[in-house]
C-alpha positions in Angstrom: 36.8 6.5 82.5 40.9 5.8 83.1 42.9 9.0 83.7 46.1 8.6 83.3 48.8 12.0 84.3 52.4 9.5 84.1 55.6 11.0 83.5 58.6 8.9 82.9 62.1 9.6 82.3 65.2 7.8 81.2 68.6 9.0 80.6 67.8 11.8 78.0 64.5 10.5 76.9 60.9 12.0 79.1 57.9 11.9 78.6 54.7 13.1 80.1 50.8 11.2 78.9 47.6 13.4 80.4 44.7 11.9 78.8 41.1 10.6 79.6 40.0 7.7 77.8 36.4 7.1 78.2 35.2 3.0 78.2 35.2 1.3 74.9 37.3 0.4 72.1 40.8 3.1 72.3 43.4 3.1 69.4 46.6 4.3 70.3 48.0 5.7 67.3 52.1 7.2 66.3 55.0 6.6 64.5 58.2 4.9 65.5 59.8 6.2 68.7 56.3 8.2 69.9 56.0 6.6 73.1 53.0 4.2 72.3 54.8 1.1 74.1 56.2 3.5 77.3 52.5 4.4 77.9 51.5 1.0 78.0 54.0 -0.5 80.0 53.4 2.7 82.2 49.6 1.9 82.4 50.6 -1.6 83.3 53.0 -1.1 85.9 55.6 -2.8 83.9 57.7 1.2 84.3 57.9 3.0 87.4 56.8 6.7 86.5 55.4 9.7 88.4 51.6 10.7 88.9 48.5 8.9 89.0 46.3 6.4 87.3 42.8 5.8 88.1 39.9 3.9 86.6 36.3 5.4 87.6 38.1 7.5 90.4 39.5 4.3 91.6 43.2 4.7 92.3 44.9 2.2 90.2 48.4 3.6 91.1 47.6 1.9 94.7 46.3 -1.7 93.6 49.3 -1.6 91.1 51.8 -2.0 94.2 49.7 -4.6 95.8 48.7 -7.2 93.2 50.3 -8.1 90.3 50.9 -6.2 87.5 50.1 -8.5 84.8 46.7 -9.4 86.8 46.1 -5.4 87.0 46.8 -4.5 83.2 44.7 -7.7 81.8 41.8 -5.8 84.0 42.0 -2.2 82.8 41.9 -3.9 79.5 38.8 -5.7 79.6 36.8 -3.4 81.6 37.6 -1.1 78.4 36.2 -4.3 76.1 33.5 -5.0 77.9 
């Protein structure tokens, strides 16, 4: 299961994702301007935000800062494909 509680902000713009996604196929779903890319490139590392991230109690927010963060989003992906 990833649990994601990320909050980002940006001039007047915040947001704040609390959410677990259990493995398999996810749809992220909204209309223009929803937040659907922030939350990805939050989940990927691609944003700095606050609070945590973590795949089956593993802490991604952790491996994030160490490895890459291309490397680390391609692997949350397919361990929800696979």
């Amino acid at each position: 299961m990833l649990k994601i509680d990320l909050s980002y902000s940006w001039g007047v713009f915040s947001a704040h994702y609390s959410v677990n996604i259990v493995t398999g196929l996810t749809t992220l779903l909204g209309g223009s301007g929803e937040g659907k890319s922030t939350l990805l490139q939050l989940i990927g590392g691609f944003l700095e935000g606050e609070g945590g991230l973590s795949f089956d109690g593993d802490n991604l927010q952790k491996k994030r800062l160490m490895s890459g963060r291309s490397r680390l989003f391609f692997k949350v992906i397919t361990c929800f494909l696979n």
